[in-house]
LUMVEXKE-560991 format. One record per residue (C-alpha): x, y, z. Coordinates in steps of 0.02 Angstrom, whole numbers. Last residue first. Layout:
N
<r c1="X" c2="Y" c3="Z"/>
...
! end
This chain:
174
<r c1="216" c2="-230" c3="-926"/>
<r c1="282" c2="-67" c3="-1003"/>
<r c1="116" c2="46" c3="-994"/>
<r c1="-38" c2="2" c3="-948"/>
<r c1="-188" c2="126" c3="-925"/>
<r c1="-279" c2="100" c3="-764"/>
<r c1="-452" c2="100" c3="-701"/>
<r c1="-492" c2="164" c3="-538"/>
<r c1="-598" c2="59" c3="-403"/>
<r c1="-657" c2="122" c3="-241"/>
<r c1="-751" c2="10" c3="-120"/>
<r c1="-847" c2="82" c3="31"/>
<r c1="-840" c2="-17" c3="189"/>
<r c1="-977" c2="-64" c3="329"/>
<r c1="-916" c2="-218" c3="321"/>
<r c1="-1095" c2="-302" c3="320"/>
<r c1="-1142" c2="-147" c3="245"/>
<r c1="-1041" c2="-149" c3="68"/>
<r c1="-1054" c2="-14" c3="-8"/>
<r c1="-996" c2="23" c3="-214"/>
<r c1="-919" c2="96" c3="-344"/>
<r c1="-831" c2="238" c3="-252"/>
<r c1="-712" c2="332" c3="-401"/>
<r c1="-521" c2="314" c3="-398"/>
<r c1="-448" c2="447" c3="-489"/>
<r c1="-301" c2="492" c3="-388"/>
<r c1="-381" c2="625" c3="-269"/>
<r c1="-531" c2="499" c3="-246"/>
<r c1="-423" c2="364" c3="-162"/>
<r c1="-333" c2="516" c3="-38"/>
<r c1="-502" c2="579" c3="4"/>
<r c1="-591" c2="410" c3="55"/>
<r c1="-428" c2="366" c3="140"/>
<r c1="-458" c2="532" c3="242"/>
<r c1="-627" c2="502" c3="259"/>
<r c1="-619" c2="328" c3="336"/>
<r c1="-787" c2="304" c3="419"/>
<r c1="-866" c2="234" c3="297"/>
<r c1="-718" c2="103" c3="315"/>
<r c1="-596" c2="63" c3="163"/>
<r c1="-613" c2="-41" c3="20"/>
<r c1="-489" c2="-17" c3="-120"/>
<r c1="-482" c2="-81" c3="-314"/>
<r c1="-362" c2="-70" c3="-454"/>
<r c1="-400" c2="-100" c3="-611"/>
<r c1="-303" c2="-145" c3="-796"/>
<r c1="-181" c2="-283" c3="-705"/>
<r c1="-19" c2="-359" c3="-795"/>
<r c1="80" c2="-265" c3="-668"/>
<r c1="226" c2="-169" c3="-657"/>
<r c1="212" c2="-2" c3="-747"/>
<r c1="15" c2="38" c3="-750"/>
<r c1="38" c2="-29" c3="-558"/>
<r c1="178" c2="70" c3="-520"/>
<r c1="113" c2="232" c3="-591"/>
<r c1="-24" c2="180" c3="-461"/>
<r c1="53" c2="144" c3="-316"/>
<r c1="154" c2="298" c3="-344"/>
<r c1="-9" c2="425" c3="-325"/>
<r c1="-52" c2="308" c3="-198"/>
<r c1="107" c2="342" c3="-101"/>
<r c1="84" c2="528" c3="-134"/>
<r c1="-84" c2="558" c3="-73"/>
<r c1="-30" c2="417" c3="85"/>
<r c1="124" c2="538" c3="109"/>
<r c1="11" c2="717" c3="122"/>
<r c1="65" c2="766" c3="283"/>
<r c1="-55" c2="717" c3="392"/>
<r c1="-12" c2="541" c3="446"/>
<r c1="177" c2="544" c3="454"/>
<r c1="173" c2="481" c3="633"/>
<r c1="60" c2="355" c3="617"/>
<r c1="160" c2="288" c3="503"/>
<r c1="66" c2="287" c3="324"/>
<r c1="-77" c2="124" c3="283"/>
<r c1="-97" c2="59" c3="97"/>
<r c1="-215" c2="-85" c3="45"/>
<r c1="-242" c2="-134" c3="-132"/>
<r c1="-339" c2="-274" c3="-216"/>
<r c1="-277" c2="-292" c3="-399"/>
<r c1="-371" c2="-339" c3="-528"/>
<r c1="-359" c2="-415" c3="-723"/>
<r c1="-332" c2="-590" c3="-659"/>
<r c1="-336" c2="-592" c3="-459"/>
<r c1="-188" c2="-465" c3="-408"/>
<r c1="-152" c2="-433" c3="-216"/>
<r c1="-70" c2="-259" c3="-205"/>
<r c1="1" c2="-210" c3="-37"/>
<r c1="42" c2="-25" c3="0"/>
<r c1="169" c2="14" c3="148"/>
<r c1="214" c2="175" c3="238"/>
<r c1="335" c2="294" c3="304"/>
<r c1="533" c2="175" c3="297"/>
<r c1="653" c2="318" c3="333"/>
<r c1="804" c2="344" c3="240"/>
<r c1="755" c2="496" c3="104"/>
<r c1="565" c2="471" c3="120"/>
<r c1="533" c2="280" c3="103"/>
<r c1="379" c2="172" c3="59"/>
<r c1="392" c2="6" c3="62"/>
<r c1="301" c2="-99" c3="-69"/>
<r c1="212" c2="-277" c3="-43"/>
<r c1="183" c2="-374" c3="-223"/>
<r c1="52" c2="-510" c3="-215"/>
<r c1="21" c2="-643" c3="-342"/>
<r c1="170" c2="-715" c3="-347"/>
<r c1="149" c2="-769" c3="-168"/>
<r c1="306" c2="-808" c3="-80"/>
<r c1="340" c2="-641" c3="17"/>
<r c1="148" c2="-661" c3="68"/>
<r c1="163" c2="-820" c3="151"/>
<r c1="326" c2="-767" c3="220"/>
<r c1="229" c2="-606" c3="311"/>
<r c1="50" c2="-729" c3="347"/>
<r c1="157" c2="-845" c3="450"/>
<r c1="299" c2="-705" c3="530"/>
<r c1="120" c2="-599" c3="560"/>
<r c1="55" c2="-739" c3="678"/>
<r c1="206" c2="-765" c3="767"/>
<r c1="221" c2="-597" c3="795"/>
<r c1="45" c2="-584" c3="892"/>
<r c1="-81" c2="-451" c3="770"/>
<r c1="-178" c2="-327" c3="893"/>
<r c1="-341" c2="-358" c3="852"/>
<r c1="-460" c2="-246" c3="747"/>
<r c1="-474" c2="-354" c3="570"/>
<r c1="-567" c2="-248" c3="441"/>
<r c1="-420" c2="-114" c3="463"/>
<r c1="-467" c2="69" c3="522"/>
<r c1="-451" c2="45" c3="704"/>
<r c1="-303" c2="-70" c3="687"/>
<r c1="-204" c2="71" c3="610"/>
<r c1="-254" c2="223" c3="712"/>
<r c1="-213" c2="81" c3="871"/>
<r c1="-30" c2="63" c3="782"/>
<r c1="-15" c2="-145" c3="754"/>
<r c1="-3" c2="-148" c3="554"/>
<r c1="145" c2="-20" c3="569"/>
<r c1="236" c2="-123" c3="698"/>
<r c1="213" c2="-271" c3="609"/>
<r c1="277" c2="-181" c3="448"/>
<r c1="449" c2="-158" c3="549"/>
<r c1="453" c2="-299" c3="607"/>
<r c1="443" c2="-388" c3="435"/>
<r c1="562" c2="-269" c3="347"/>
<r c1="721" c2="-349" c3="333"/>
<r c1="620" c2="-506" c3="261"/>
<r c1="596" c2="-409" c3="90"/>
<r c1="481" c2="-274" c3="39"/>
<r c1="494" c2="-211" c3="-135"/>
<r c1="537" c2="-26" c3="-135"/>
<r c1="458" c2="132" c3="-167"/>
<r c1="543" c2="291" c3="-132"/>
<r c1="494" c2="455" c3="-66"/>
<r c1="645" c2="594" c3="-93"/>
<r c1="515" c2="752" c3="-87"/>
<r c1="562" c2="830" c3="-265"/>
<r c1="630" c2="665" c3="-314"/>
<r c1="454" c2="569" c3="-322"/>
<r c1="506" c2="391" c3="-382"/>
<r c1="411" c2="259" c3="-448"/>
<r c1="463" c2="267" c3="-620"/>
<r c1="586" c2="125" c3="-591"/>
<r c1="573" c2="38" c3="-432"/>
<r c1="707" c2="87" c3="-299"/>
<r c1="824" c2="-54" c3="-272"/>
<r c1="825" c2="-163" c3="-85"/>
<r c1="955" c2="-166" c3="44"/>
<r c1="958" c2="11" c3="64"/>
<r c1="1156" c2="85" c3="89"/>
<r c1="1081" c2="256" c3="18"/>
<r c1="993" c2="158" c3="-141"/>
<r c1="1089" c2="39" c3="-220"/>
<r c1="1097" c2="30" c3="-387"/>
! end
């Protein structure tokens, strides 16, 4: 099925109709448009690594990523419009996650929701039974979003000055 002349399929169970958001597997189509996300100052100043990323550098780590087995990128749409992105990098029974919403779409709820999804999708979709976050101290919207869908802090780390959240998961269909 595709989805509204969308390259890509919607993922199954990862669907909120009541506000049309979709999740769908990022493809090559979307590497500007995540570069673009990844380079917004709010962005940058809550990522680990600051700089502005040059394209040339994203295109390497982008394909690298695409190829990995190990890693799974989602898109997340409302209606049309791509909103946000959530990475999860598994290693055994874990997956790493990072998630970032448009800057302008911040506020509105979309990174509660796209976690929310992230992790129906992960109980769904991967052969994982935790997922894990860091984000910033300073981070307290991330902080709130993470602990609104059952992640609990399990940690600091000070030389990153970060807080890791972890949640465990329940799989179902893998």
């Amino acid at each position: 099925m595709d989805l509204d002349g969308f390259g890509g399929k919607p993922i199954q169970g990862c669907c909120d109709w009541t506000c049309k958001l979709f999740l769908i597997e990022a493809c090559a189509d979307d590497e500007q448009q995540i570069l673009s996300w990844r380079n917004e100052k709010k962005v940058r100043r809550q990522s680990f690594t600051t700089h502005e990323i040059t394209p040339e550098e994203h295109h390497s780590w982008f394909y690298s990523v695409l190829k990995n087995p190990n890693i799974k990128v989602l898109i997340l749409y409302l209606g049309k419009r791509p909103v946000g992105i959530v990475r999860f990098e598994c290693q055994g029974v874990q997956a790493k996650i990072s998630y970032s919403i448009d800057d302008n779409y911040q506020g509105l709820g979309l990174g509660n929701k796209l976690i929310g999804m992230s992790v129906n999708y992960a109980e769904r979709k991967l052969n994982v039974s935790q997922l894990c976050a860091s984000t910033k101290q300073d981070n307290e919207a991330s902080k709130k979003v993470l602990l609104l869908n059952g992640f609990r802090q399990i940690d600091i780390e000070l030389e990153q000055d970060s807080s890791v959240f972890c949640r465990a998961l329940t799989p179902r269909g893998v």
